[in-house]
N, C-alpha and C positions, 0 to 999 in steps of 0.2 A: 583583219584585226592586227592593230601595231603589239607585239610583244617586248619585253623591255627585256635586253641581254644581259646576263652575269649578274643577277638581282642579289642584292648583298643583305643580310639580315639587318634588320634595325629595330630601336626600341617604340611600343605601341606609344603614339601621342596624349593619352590616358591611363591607359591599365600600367606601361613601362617593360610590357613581357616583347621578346624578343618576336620580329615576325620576316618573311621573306615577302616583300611589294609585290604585286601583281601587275600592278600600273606604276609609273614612275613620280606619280605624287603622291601616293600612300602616304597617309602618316597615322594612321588609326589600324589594329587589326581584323576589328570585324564590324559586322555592320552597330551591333552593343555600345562599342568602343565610341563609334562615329554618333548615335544618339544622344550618346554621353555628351560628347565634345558640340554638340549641335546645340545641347541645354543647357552647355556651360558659358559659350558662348552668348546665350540670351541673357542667362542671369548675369554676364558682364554688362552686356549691353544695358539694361536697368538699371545698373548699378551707376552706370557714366549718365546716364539722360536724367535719372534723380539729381546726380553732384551736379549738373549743368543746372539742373530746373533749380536745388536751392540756392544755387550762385545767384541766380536772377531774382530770386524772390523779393519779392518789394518789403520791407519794415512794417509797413500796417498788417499784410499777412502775417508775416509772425506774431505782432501782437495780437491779431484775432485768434492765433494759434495755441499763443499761450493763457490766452485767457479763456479757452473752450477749456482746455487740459485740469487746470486749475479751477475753476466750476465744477467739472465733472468729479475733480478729486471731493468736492466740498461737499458735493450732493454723492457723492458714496459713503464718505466720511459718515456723514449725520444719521442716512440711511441705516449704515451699519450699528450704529446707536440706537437704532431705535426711535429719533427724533422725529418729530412731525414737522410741521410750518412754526418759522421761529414767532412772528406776529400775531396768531390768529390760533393756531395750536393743532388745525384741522391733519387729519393722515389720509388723504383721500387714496381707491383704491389703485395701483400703479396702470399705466395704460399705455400703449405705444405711442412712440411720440415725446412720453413723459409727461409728469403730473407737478414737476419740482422745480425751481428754478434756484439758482444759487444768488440769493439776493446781496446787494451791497448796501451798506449802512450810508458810507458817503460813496455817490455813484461815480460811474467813471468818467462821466463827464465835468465833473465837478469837481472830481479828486484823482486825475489822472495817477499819481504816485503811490495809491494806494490801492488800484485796480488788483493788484497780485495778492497783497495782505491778508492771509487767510484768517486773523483774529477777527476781521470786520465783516466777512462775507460766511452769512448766514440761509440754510435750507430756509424756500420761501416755495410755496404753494403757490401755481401761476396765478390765480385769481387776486390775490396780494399782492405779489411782484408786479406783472402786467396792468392788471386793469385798474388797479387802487394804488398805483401811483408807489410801489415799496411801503405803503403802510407807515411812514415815515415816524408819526410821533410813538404807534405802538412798537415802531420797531427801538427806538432809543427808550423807551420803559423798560422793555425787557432788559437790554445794552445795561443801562443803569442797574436794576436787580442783581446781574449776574457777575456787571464787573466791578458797579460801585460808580458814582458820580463822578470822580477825580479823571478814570481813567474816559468816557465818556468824552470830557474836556477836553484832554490833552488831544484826541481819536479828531473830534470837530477841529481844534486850534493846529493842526498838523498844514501846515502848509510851506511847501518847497518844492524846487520845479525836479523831477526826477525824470530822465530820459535815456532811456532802457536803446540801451545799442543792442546790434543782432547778434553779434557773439552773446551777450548775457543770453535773450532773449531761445537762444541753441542750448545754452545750458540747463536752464530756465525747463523750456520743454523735454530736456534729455531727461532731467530729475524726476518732473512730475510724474512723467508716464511711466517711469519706472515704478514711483509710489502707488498710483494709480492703478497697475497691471496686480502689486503687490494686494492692495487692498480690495480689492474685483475677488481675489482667489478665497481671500480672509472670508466675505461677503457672504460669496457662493458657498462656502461650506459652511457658514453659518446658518443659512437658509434651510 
């Protein structure tokens, strides 16, 4: 066995306490040390292959990103309210999967700029949203009730081309989920 001559004390690669090498490439003092440095190393490594992955991320990912976040804040939101299905009024019982859909009054295909707009996008029970087509005329009755005809108008005559860059789109998602995480906590202890 090679032994390393005149071994100098040096500071632990982790801890920072003083140690005397054993081998001539030490840089941890014990094996703690090195597990340490072993796990710090991976969460680096995660950290750089995430920065790489969201460099690469295409633009429609994100917008499907933010428009998950943003749904889910809308259908916590209502939840937390106590609201049922905005067209139909039904609270069917919660179930895996999900029982709720965050409907949009003018859809996103039709109204790309307004896809974010949380004053238009309404708790909708999937059988309403999915299979009955958004419930459309019941859903602009209630729309009207609640907000009054004028603004209805303005909500339908809204047309301009908005085109959400991925910086926005980062911020966009930083906000929401922060809201989101807040309002989950609210939720759960009101439950």
């Amino acid at each position: 066995m090679l032994t390393y001559k005149n071994p100098k004390a040096k500071p632990c690669g982790v801890c920072e306490r003083l140690f005397v090498p054993v081998r001539p490439m030490m840089v941890v003092c014990s094996p703690a040390c090195a597990m340490k440095k072993v796990r710090q190393a991976k969460v680096e490594e995660r950290a750089k292959v995430r920065t790489r992955k969201e460099a690469i991320k295409p633009r429609a990912k994100w917008l499907a990103e933010c428009q998950a976040i943003v749904n889910r804040y809308v259908r916590i939101l209502a939840l937390s309210r106590g609201e049922g299905c905005y067209t139909c009024g039904a609270t069917p019982t919660q179930k895996f999967g999900g029982t709720y859909d965050a409907g949009h009054f003018r859809s996103v295909g039709s109204a790309p700029h307004l896809r974010y707009w949380i004053p238009q996008i309404k708790l909708q029970c999937i059988p309403c949203n999915r299979h009955k087509g958004g419930m459309a005329l019941a859903f602009r009755e209630r729309l009207v009730r609640d907000h009054g005809e004028d603004w209805v108008a303005r909500l339908e005559a809204m047309q301009h081309i908005a085109k959400f860059d991925v910086d926005y789109l980062k911020r966009l998602k930083a906000v929401m989920t922060k809201k989101v995480r807040r309002l989950e906590k609210r939720y759960e202890m009101l439950r």
